[in-house]
N, C-alpha and C positions, 0 to 999 in steps of 0.2 A: 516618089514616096516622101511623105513630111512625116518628122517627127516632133512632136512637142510636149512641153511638161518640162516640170522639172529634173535633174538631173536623175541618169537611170541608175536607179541603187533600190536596195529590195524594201526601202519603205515610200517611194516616191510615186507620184501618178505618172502614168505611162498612155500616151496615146501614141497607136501607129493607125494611121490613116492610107487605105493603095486606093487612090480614084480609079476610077475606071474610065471608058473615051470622052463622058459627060461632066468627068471632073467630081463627081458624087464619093463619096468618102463610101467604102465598104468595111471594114473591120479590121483583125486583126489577121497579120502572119507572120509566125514564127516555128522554130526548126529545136529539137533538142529539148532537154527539158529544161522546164522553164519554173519558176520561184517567183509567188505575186505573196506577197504581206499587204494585210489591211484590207479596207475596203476597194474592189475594183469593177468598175462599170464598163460591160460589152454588149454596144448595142447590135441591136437584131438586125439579120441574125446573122448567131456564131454556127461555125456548120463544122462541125468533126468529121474528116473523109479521111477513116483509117483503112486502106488495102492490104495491109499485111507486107508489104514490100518492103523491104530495106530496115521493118519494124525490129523492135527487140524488145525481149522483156513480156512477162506474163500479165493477164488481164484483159479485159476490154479495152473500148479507142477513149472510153473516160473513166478513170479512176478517182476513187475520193477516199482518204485513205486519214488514219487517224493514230495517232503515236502512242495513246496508251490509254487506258481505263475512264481517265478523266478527261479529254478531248476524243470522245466519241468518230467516226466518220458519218456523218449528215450530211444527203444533199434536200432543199430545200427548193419549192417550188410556190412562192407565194404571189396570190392576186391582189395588186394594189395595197399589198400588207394587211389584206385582210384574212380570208383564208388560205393555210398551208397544208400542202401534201408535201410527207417526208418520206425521204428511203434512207434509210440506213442500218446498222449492225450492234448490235452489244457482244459479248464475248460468247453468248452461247445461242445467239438466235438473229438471225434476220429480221427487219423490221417495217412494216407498210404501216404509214399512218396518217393521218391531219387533225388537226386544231381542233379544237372547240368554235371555231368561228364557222367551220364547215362539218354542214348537218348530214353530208351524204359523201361515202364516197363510191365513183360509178364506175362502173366497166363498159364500154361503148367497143360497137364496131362500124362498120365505111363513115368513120370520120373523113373529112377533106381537110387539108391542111389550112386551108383560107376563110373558113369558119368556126374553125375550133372554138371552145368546145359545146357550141349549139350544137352541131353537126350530127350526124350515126346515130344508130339502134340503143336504146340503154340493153343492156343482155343482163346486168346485176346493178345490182345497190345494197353496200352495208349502209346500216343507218349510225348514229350517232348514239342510238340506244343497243347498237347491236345487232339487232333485227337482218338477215340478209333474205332481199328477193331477189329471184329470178324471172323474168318474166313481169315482174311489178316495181312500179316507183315506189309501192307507201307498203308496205311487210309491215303486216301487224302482229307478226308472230317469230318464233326464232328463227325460222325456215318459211316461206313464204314461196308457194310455184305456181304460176300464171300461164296458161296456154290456151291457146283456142278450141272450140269444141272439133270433135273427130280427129282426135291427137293422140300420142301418148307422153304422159305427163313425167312418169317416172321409172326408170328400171333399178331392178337390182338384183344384178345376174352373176352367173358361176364362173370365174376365171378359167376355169379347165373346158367348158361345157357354155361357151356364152348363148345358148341358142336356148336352154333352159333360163328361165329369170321371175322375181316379180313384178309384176306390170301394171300400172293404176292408169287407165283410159277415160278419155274424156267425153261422153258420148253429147254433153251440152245439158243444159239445166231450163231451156223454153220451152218447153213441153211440157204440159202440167200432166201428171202421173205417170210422168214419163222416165226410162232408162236417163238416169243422170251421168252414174261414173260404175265405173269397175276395176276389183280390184283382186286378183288371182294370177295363181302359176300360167303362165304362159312356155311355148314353144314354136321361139320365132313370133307371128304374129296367130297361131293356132293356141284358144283360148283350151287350157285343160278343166281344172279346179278355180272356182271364184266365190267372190263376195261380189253381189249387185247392189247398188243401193239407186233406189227409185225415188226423184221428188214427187211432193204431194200438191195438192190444188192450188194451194197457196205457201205461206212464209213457214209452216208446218204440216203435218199428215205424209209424212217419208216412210218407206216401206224399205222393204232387204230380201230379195232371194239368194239361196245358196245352189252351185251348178256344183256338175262333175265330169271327168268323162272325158266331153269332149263340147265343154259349157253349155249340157243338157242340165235346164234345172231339176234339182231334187227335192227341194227345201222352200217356203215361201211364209215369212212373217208381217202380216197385214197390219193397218195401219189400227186396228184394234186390239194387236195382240194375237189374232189369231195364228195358229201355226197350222201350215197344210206342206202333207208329207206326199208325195204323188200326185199334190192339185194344185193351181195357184187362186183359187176360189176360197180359203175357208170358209166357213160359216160358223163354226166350234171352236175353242178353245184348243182342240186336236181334231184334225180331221186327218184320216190315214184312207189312202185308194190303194188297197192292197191288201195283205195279212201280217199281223204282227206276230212276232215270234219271240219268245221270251227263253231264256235260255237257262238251266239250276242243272250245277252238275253236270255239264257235260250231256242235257237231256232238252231237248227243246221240245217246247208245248207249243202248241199254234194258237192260235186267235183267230179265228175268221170269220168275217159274212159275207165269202164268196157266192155269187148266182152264175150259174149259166146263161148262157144265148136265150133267151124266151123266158128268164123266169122274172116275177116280181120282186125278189130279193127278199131281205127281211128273213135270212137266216142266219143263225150264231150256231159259231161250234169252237169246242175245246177241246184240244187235246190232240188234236191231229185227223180227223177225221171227217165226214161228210160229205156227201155229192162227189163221189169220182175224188176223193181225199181231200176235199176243200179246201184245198191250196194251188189245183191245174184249173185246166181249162175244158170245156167237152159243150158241142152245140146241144148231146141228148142230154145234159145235167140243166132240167128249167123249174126244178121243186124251189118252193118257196113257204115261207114261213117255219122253215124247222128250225129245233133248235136237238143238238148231240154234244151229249158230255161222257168221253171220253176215247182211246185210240181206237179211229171206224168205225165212229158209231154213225148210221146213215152212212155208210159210206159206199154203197154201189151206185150204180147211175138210176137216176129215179123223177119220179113226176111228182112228187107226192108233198101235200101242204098240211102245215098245222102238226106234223108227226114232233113229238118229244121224244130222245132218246138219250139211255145213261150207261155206260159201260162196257169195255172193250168190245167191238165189234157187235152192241147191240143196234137192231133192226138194221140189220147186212143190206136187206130188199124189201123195200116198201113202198106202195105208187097207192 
């Protein structure tokens, strides 16, 4: 071992040199703690091998520690004096940061130690504007999530209950009119209640259905506005495949143009009534063109076309 410098005292330069069988200088070793003032240079690399043995004293194997308000603890990690990544502490809060000379700062994983830091997966980046991606180098927004298509992108599930959550899925976006992303209650990977959102032919004409259940759609709003309730065809401003039921009071009135098996259709009824009650089903109910205003009116099973009727249980049977 050589040592050299000037005399050892807490403002002097200190070099300890331990060659190895090549005579190659390797670094620094010392025992106990130790007191550096001023600027001191330790070339690479310095290797901290804390086991725990014979150790004392709380903390980590490096501590940076700082005496009071105005002499902060900072350690500092700068490239070529250009950009720094700092860690350190203020009195009420922990602190991650860098420079204004560095535009990004990254999170990576399977680095290797001998390419650092080309090396590993970016996994995040905050930007200098704040911006954090995941998934992307360039976050154009405050949150930014990047992942490949037939993925899922995001949860946000019940601490008590993690199997219930909500799930935003990425089904891919090259498909022109095609299922893009979805975004509803899930269980597990069993889709319950959603929002779908469909792209359109090109950079516009996006669509949305709404599912339920058991991500049976119920709901489908076309890329003109239309809304179809039981069909994913509109052609109307509302199209309904079924019977509306309007509800006053505690009394529901029906709405229907059900047909039977066999009939032409093109019947209207109010009130609750018509063909086998115009709200089931029957192969013998194939009358077409009626129209019944009020509770059964037309309302036996019948063949019968073109009949008008108005008031409770008028024309009962009619063919």
């Amino acid at each position: 071992m050589n040592v050299s410098g000037s005399p050892i005292t807490s403002s002097g330069t200190i070099t300890l040199n331990i060659p190895d069988a090549s005579a190659t200088a390797r670094g620094l070793v010392t025992t106990g703690s130790q007191i550096f003032s001023g600027n001191k240079d330790f070339r690479s690399p310095l290797r901290i091998n804390w086991n725990g043995a014979g150790e004392t004293g709380t903390g980590g194997a490096l501590q940076v520690t700082g005496d009071n308000s105005t002499y902060k603890p900072w350690l500092s990690i700068v490239n070529y004096g250009n950009s720094a990544f700092n860690l350190g502490a203020d009195q009420d809060a922990a602190i991650i940061g860098f420079d204004d000379n560095a535009q990004n700062l990254d999170f990576r994983s399977g680095i290797t130690w001998n390419s650092f830091p080309s090396s590993g997966t970016l996994r995040m980046r905050i930007t200098s504007a704040g911006n954090v991606g995941i998934g992307t180098s360039n976050p154009s927004a405050t949150l930014a999530i990047s992942k490949a298509a037939s993925n899922y992108i995001f949860d946000l599930e019940n601490a008590t209950e993690p199997d219930f959550k909500i799930r935003t899925y990425n089904h891919g976006t090259n498909v022109l009119n095609g299922l893009s992303f979805t975004n509803g209650l899930y269980y597990g990977t069993q889709e319950n209640a959603s929002i779908k959102f469909f792209r359109g032919p090109s950079t516009t004409g996006g669509f949305l259905a709404i599912t339920t259940n058991d991500g049976t759609e119920r709901m489908r709003v076309d890329v003109n506005g239309n809304i179809g309730i039981g069909t994913n065809s509109p052609s109307n401003k509302l199209d309904v495949v079924g019977n509306l039921g309007v509800n006053t009071s505690g009394q529901t009135r029906v709405f229907s143009t059900y047909y039977g098996a066999g009939s032409d259709g093109n019947n209207i009824f109010i009130g609750g009534g018509g063909l086998s009650s115009g709200i089931g089903s029957g192969s013998s109910t194939n009358g077409s063109y009626n129209t019944g205003l009020g509770v059964s009116a037309i309302n036996a099973n019948t063949t019968g076309y073109t009949n008008t009727a108005m008031g409770i249980s008028s024309l009962g049977n009619v063919s």
